[in-house]
SEVOLUM-790078 format. One record per atom (N, C-alpha, C, O): residue in one letter; atom name; x negated, y negated, z. Coordinates in pm, whole numbers, plus 50000, padded with zeros to 5 digits. Each point is the difference from the previous one (the first is absolute). Layout:
SEVOLUM-790078
+-----+------+-------+-------+-------+
: res : atom :    c1 :    c2 :    c3 :
+-----+------+-------+-------+-------+
:   a :   CA :     X :     Y :     Z :
...
+-----+------+-------+-------+-------+
END
This chain:
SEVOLUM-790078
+-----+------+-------+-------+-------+
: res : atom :    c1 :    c2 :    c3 :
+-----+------+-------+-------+-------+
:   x :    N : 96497 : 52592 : 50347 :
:   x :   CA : 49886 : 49918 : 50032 :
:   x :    C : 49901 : 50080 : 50084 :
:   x :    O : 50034 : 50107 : 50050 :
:   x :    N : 49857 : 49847 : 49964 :
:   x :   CA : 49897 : 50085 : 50066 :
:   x :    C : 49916 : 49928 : 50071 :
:   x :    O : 49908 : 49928 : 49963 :
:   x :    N : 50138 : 50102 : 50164 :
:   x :   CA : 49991 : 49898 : 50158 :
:   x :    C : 49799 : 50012 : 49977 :
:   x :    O : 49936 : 50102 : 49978 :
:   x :    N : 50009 : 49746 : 50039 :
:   x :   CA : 49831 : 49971 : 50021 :
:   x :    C : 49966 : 50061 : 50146 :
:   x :    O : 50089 : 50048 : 50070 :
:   x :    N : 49817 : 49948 : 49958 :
:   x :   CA : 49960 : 50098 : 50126 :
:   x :    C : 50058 : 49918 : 50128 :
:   x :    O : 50049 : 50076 : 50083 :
:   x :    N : 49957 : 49794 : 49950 :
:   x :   CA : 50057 : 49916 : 50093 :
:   x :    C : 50157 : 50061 : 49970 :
:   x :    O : 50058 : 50051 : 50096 :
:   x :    N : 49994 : 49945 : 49802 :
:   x :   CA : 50141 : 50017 : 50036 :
:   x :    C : 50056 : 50152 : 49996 :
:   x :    O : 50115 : 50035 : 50028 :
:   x :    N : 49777 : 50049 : 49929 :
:   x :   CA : 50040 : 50140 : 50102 :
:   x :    C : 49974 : 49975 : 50137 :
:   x :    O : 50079 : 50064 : 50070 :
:   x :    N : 49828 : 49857 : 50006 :
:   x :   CA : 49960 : 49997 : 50151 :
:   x :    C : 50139 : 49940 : 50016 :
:   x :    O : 50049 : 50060 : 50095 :
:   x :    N : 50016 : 49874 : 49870 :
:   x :   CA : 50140 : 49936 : 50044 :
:   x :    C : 50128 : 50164 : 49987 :
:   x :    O : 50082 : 50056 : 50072 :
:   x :    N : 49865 : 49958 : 49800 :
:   x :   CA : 50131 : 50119 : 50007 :
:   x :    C : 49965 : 50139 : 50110 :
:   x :    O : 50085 : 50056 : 50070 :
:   x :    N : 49772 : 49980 : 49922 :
:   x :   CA : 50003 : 50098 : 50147 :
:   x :    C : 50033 : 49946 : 50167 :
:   x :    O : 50059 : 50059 : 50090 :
:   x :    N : 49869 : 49792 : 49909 :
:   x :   CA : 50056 : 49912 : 50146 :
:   x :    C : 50148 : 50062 : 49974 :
:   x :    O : 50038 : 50098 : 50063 :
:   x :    N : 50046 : 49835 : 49835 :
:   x :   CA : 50115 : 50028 : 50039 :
:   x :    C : 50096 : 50116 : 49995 :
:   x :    O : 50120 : 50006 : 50024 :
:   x :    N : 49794 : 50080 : 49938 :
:   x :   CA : 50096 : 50167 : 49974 :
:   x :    C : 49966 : 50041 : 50140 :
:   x :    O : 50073 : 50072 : 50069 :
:   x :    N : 49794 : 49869 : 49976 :
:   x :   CA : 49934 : 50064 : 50169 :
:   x :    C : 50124 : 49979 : 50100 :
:   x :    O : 50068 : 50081 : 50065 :
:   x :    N : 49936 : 49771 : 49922 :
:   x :   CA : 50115 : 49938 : 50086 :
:   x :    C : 50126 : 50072 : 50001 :
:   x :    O : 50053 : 50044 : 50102 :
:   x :    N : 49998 : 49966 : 49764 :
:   x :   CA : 50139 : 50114 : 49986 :
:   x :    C : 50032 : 50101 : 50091 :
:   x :    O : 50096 : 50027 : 50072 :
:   x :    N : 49758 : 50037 : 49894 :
:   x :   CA : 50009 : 50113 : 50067 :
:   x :    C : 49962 : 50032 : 50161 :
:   x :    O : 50029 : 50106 : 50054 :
:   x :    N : 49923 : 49819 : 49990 :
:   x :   CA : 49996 : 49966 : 50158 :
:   x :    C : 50143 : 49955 : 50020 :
:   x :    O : 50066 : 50036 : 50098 :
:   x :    N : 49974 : 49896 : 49820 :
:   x :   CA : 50103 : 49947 : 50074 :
:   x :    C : 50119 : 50104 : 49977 :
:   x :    O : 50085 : 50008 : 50089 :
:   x :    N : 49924 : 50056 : 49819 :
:   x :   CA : 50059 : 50136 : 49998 :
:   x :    C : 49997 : 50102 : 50120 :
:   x :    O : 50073 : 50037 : 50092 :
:   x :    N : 49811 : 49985 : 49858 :
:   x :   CA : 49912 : 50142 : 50167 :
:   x :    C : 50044 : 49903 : 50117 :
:   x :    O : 50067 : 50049 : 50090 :
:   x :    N : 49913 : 49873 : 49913 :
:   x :   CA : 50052 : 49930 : 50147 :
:   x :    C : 50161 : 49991 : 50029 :
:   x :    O : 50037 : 49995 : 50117 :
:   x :    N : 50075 : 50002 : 49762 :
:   x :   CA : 50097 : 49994 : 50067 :
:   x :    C : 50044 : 50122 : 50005 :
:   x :    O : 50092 : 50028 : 50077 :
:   x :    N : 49856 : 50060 : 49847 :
:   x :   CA : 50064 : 50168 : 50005 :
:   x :    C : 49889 : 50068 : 50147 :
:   x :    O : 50003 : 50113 : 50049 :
:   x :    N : 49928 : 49797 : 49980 :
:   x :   CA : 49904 : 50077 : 50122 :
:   x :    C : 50090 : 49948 : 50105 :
:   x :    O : 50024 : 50079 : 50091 :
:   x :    N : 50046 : 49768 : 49916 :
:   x :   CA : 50073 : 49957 : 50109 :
:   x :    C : 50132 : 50119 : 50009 :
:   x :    O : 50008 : 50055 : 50109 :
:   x :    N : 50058 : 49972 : 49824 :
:   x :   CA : 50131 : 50066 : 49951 :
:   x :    C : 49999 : 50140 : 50035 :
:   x :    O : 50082 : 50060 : 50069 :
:   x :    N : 49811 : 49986 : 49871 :
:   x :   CA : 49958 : 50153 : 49962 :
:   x :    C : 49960 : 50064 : 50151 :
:   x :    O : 50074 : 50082 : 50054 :
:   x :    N : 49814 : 49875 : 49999 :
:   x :   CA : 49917 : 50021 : 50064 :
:   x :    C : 50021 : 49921 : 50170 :
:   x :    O : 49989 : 50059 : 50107 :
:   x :    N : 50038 : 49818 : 49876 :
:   x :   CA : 50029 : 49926 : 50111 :
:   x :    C : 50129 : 49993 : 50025 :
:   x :    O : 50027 : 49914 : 50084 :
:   x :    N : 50090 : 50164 : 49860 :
:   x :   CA : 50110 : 49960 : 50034 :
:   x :    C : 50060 : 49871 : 50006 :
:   x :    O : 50119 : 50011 : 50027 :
:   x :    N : 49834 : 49838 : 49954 :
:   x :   CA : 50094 : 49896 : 49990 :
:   x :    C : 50098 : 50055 : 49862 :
:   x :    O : 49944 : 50026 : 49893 :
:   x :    N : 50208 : 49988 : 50126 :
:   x :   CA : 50053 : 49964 : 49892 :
:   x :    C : 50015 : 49857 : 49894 :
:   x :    O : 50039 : 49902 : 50063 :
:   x :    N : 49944 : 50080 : 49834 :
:   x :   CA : 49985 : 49908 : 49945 :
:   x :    C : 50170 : 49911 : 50009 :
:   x :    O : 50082 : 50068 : 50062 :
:   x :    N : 49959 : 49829 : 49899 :
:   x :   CA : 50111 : 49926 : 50001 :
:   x :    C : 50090 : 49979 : 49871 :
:   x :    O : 49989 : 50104 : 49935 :
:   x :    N : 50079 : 49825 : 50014 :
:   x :   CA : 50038 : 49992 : 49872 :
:   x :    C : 49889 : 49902 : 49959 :
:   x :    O : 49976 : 50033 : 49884 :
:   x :    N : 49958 : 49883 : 50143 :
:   x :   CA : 49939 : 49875 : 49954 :
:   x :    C : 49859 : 50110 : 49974 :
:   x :    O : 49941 : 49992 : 49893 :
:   x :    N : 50019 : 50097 : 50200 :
:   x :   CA : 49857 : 50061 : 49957 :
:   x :    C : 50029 : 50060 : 49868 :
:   x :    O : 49926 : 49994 : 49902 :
:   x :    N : 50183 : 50062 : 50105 :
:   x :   CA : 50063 : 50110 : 49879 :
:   x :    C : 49968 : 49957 : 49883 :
:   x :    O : 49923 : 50062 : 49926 :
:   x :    N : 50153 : 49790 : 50034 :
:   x :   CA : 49937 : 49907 : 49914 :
:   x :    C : 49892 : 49953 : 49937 :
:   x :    O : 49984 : 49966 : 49883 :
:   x :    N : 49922 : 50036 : 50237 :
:   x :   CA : 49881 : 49929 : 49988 :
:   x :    C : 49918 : 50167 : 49917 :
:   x :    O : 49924 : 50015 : 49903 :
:   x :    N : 50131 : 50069 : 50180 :
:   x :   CA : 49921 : 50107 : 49912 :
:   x :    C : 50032 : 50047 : 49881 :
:   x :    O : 49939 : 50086 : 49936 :
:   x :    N : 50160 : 49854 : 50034 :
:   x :   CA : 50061 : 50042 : 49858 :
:   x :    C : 49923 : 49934 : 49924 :
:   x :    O : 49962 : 50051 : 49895 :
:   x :    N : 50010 : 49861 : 50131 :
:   x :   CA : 49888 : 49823 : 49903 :
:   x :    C : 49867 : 50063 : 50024 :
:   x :    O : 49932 : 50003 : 49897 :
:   x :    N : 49997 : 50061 : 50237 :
:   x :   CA : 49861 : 50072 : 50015 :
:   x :    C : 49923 : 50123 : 49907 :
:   x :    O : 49901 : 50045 : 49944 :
:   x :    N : 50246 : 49963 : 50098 :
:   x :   CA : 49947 : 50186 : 49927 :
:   x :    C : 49927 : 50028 : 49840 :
:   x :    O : 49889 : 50046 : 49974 :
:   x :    N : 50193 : 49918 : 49959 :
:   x :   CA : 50006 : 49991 : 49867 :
:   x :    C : 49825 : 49953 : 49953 :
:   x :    O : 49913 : 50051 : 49929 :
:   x :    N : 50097 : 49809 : 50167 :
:   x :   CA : 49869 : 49922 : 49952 :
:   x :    C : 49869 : 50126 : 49991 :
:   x :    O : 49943 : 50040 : 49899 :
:   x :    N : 50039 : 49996 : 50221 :
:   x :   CA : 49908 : 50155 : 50008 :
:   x :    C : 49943 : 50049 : 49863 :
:   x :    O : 49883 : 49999 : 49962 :
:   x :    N : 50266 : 50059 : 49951 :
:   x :   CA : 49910 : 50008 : 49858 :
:   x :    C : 49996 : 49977 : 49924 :
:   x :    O : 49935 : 50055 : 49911 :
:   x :    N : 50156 : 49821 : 50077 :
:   x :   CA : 50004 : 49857 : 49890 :
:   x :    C : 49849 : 49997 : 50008 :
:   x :    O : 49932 : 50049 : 49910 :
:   x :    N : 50003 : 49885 : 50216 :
:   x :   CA : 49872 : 49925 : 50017 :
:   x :    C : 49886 : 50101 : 49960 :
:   x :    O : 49895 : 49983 : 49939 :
:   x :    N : 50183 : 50167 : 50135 :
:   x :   CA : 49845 : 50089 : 49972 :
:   x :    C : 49958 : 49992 : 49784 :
:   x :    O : 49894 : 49978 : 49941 :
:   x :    N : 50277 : 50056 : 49997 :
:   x :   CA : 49965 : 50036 : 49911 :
:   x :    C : 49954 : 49887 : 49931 :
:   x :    O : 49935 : 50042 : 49905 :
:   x :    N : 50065 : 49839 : 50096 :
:   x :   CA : 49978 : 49861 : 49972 :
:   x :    C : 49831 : 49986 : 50028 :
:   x :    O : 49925 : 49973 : 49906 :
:   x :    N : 50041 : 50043 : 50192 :
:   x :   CA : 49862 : 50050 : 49988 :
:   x :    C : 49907 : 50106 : 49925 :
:   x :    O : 49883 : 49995 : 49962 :
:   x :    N : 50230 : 50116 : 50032 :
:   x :   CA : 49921 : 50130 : 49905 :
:   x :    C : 50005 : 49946 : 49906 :
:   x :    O : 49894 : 50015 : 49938 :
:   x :    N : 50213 : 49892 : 49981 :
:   x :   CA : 49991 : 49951 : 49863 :
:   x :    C : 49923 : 49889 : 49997 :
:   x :    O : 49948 : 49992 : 49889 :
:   x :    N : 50022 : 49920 : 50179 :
:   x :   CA : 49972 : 49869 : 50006 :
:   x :    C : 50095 : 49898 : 49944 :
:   x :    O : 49966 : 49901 : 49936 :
:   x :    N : 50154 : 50133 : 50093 :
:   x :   CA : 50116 : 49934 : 49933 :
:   x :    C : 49984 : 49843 : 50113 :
:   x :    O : 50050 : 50000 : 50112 :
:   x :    N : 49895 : 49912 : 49848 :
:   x :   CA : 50016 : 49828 : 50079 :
:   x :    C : 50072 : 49925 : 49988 :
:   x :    O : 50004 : 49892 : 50059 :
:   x :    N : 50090 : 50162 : 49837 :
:   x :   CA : 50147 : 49946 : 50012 :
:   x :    C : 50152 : 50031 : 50090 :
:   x :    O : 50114 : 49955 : 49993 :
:   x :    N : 49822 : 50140 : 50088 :
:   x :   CA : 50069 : 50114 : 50083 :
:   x :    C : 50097 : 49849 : 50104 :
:   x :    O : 50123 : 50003 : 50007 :
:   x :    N : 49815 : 49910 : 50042 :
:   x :   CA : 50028 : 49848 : 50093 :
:   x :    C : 50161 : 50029 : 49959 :
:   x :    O : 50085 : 50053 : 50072 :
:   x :    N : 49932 : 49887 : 49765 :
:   x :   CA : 50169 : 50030 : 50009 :
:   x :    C : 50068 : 50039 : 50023 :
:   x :    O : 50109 : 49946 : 49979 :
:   x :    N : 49880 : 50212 : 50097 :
:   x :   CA : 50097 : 50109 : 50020 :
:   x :    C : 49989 : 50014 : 50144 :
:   x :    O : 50082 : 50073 : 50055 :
:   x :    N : 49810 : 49857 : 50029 :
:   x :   CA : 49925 : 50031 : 50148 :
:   x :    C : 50067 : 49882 : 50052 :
:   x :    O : 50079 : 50023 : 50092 :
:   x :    N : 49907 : 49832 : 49865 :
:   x :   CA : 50061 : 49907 : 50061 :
:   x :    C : 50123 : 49980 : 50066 :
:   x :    O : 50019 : 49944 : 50108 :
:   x :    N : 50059 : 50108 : 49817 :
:   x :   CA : 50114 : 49995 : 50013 :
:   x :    C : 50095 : 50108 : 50075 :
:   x :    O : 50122 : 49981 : 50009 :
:   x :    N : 49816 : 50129 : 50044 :
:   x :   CA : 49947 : 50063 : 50097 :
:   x :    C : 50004 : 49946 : 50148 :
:   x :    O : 50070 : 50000 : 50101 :
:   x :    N : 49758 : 49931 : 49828 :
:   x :   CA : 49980 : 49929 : 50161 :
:   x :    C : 50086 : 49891 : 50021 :
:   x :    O : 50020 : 49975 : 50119 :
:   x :    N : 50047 : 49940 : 49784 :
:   x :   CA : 50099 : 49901 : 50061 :
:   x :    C : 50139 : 50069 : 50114 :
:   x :    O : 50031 : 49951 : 50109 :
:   x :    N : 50013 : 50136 : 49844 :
:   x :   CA : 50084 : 50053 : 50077 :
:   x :    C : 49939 : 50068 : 50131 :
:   x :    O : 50086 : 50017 : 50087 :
:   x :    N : 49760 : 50035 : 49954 :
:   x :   CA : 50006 : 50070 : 50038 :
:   x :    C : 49970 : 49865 : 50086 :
:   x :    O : 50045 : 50014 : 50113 :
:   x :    N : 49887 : 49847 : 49866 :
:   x :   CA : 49946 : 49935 : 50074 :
:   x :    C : 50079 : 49942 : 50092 :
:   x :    O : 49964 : 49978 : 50115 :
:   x :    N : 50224 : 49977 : 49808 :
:   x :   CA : 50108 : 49948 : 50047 :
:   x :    C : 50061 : 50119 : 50091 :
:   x :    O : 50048 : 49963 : 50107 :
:   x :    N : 49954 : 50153 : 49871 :
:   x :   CA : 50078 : 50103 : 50122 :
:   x :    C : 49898 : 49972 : 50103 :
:   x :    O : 50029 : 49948 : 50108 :
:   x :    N : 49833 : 50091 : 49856 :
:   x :   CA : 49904 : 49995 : 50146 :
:   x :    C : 50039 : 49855 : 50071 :
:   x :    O : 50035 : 49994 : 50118 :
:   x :    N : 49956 : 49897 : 49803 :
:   x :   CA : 49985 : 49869 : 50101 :
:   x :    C : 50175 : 49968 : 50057 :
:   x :    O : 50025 : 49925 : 50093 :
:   x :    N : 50063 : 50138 : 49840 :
:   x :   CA : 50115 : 50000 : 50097 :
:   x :    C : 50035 : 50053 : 50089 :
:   x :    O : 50089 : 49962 : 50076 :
:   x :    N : 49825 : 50172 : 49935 :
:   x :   CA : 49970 : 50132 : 50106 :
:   x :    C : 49969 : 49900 : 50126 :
:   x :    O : 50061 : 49978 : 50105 :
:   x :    N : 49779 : 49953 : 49823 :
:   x :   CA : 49937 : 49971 : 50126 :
:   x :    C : 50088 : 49893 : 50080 :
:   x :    O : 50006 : 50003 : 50123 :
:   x :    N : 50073 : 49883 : 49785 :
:   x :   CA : 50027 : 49919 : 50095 :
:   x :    C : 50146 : 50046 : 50027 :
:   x :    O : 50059 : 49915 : 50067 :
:   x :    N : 50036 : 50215 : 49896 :
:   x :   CA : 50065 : 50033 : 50093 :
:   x :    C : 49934 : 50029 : 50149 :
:   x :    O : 50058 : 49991 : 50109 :
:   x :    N : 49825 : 50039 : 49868 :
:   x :   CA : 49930 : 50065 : 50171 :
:   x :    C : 50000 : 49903 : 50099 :
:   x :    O : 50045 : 50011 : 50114 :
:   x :    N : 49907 : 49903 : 49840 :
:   x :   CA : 49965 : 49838 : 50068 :
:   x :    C : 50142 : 49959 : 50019 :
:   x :    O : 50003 : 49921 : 50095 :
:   x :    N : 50118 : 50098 : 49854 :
:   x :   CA : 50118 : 49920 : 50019 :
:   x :    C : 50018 : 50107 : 50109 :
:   x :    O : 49987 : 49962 : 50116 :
:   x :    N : 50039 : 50149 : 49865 :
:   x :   CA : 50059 : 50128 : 50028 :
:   x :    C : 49922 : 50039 : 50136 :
:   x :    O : 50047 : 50081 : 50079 :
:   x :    N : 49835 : 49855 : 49938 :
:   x :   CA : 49915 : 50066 : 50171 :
:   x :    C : 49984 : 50083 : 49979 :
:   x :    O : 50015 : 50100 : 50069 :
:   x :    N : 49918 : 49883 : 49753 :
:   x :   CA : 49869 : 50168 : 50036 :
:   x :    C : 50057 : 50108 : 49939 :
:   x :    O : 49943 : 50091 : 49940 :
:   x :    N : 50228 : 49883 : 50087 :
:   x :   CA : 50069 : 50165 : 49940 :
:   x :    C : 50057 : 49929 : 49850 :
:   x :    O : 50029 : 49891 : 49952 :
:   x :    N : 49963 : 50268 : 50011 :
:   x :   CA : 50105 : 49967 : 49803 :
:   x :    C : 50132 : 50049 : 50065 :
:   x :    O : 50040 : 50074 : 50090 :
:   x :    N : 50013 : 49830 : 49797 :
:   x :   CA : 50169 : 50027 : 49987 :
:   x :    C : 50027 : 50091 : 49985 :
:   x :    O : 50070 : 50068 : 50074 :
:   x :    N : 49853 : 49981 : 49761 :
:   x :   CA : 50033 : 50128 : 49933 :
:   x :    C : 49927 : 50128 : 50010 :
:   x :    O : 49976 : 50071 : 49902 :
:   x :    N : 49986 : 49959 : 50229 :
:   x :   CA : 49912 : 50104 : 50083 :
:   x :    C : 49939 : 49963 : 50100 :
:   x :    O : 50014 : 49893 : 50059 :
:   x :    N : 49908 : 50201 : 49969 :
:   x :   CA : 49867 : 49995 : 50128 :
:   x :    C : 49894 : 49972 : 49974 :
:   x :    O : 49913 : 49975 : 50083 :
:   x :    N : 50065 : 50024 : 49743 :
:   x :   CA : 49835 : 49990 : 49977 :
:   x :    C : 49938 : 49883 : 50043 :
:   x :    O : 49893 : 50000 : 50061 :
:   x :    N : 50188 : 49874 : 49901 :
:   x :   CA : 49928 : 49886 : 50057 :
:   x :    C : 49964 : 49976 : 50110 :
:   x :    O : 49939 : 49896 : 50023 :
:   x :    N : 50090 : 50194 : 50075 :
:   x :   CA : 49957 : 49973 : 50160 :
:   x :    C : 49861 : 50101 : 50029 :
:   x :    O : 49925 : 50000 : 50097 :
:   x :    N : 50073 : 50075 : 49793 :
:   x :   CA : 49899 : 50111 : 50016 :
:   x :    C : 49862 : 49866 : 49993 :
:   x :    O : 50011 : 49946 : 49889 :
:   x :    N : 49900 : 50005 : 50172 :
:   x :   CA : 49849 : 49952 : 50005 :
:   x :    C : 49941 : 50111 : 49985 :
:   x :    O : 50032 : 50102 : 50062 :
:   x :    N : 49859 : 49889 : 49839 :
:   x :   CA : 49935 : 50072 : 49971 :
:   x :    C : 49829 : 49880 : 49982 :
:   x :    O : 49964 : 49931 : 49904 :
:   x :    N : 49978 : 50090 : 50219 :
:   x :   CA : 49916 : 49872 : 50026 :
:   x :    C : 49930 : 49999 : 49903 :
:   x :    O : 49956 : 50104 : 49951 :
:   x :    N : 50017 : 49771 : 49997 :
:   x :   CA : 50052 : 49857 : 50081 :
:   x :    C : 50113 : 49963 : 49930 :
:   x :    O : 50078 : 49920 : 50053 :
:   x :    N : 49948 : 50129 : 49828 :
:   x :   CA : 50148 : 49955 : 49962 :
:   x :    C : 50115 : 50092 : 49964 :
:   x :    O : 49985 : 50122 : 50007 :
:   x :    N : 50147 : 49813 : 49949 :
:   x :   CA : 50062 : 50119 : 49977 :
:   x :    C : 50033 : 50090 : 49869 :
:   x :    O : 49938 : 50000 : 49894 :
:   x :    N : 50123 : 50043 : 50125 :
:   x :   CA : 50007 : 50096 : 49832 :
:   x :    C : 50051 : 49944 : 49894 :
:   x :    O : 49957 : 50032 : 49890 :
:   x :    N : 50160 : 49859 : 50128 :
:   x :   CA : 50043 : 49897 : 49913 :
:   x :    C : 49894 : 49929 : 49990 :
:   x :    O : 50004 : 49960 : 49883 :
:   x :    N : 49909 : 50002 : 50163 :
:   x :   CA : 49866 : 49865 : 49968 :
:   x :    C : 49891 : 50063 : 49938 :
:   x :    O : 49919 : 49952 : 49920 :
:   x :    N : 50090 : 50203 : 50143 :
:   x :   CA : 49925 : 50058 : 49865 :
:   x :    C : 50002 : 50036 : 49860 :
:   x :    O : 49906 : 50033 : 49927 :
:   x :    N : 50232 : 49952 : 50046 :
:   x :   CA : 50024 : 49979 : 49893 :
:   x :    C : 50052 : 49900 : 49932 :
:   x :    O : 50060 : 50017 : 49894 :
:   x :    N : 49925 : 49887 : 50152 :
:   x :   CA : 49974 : 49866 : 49970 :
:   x :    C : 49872 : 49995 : 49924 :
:   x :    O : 49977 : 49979 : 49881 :
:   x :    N : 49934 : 50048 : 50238 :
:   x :   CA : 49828 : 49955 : 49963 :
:   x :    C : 49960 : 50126 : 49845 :
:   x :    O : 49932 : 49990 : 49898 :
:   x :    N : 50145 : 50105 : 50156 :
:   x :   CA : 49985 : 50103 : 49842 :
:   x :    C : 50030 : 49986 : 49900 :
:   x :    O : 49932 : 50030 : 49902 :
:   x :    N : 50227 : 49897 : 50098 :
:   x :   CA : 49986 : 49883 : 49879 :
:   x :    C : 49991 : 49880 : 49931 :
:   x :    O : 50025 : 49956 : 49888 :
:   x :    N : 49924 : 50000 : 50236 :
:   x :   CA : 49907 : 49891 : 49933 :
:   x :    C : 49926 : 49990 : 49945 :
:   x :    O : 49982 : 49912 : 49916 :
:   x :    N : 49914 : 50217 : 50126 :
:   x :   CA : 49826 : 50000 : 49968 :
:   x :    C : 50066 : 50059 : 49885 :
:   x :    O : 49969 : 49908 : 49925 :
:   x :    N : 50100 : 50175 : 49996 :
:   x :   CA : 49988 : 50054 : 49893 :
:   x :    C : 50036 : 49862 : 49915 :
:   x :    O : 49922 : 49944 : 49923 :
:   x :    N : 50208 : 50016 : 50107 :
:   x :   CA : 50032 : 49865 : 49931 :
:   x :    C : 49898 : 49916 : 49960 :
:   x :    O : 50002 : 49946 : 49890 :
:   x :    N : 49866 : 50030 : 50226 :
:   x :   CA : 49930 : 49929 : 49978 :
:   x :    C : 49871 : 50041 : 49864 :
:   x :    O : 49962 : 49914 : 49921 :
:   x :    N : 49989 : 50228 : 50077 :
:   x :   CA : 49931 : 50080 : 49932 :
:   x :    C : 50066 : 49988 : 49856 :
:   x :    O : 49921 : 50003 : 49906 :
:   x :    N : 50251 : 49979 : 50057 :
:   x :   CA : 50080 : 50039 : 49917 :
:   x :    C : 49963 : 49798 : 49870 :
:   x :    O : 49962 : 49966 : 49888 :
:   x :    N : 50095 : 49965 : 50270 :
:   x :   CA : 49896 : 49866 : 49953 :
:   x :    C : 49892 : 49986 : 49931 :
:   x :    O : 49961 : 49942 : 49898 :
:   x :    N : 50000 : 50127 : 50185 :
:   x :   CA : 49796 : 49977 : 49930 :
:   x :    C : 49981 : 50033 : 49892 :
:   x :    O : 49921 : 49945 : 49923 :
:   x :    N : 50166 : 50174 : 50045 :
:   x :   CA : 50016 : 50068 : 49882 :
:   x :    C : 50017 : 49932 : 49888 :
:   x :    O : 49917 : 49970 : 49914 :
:   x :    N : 50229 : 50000 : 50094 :
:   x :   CA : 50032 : 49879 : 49938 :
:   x :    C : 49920 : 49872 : 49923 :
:   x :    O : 49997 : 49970 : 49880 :
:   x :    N : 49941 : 49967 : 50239 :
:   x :   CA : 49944 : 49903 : 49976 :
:   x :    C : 49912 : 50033 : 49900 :
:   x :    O : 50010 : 49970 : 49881 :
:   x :    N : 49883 : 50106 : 50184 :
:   x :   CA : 49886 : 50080 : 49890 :
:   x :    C : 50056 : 50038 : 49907 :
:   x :    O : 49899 : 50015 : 49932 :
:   x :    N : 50202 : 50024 : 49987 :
:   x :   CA : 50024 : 50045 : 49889 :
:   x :    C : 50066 : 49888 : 49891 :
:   x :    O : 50003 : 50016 : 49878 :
:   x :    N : 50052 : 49859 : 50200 :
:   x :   CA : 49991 : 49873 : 49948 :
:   x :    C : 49893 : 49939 : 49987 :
:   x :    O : 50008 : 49909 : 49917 :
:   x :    N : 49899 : 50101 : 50128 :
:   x :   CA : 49862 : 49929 : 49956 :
:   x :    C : 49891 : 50047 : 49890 :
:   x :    O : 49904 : 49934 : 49959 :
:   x :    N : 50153 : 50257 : 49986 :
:   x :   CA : 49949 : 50059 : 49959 :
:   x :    C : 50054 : 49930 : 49849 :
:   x :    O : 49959 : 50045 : 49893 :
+-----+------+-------+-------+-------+
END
């Protein structure tokens, strides 16, 4: 299929996102020293990939790409939101490491990847939708 100009703006939003959210956890890891946990480990296993699913999904204009991305972000959305409310049960710290105590203002590294896959989830939606109406 061959994504209309609105739904490449959805597939670069969301290859952008990937990849921030990529560079950001290998910049936390790499560069900042937080070690990541088993639960980040995860979450990057579901991140990574998307990077050039989404880029090449854009070079093609493939707008059917949602099926292979969603499901993705479902897992990545359920590790992040169990991360976060281990923190809140837990006072801030993870079970399964140190990362969750790392704040990185104003929120933490589990909530950022929450919000990273959501917004793609949400872009992956739009997608969707628009290609049902098409």
């Amino acid at each position: 299929m061959t994504a209309r100009p609105r739904s490449r703006t959805l597939l670069a939003v969301a290859a952008l996102l990937a990849t921030v959210a990529t560079a950001g956890s290998l910049t936390y890891s790499l560069v900042l020293g937080y070690p990541p946990c088993e639960l980040c480990w995860y979450q990057r296993i579901l991140m990574y990939p998307l990077v050039g699913v989404l880029a090449y999904a854009f070079l093609t204009g493939d707008d059917g790409v949602y099926r292979l991305v969603l499901p993705f972000c479902a897992g990545g959305i359920a590790l992040a939101a169990y991360q976060s409310y281990l923190q809140v049960v837990a006072g801030g710290t993870c079970t399964f490491g140190g990362c969750a105590a790392v704040h990185v203002r104003p929120v933490t590294i589990p909530n950022q990847s929450l919000v990273a896959f959501c917004l793609i989830a949400v872009c992956m939606v739009a997608l969707a939708v628009r290609g049902r109406r098409a």
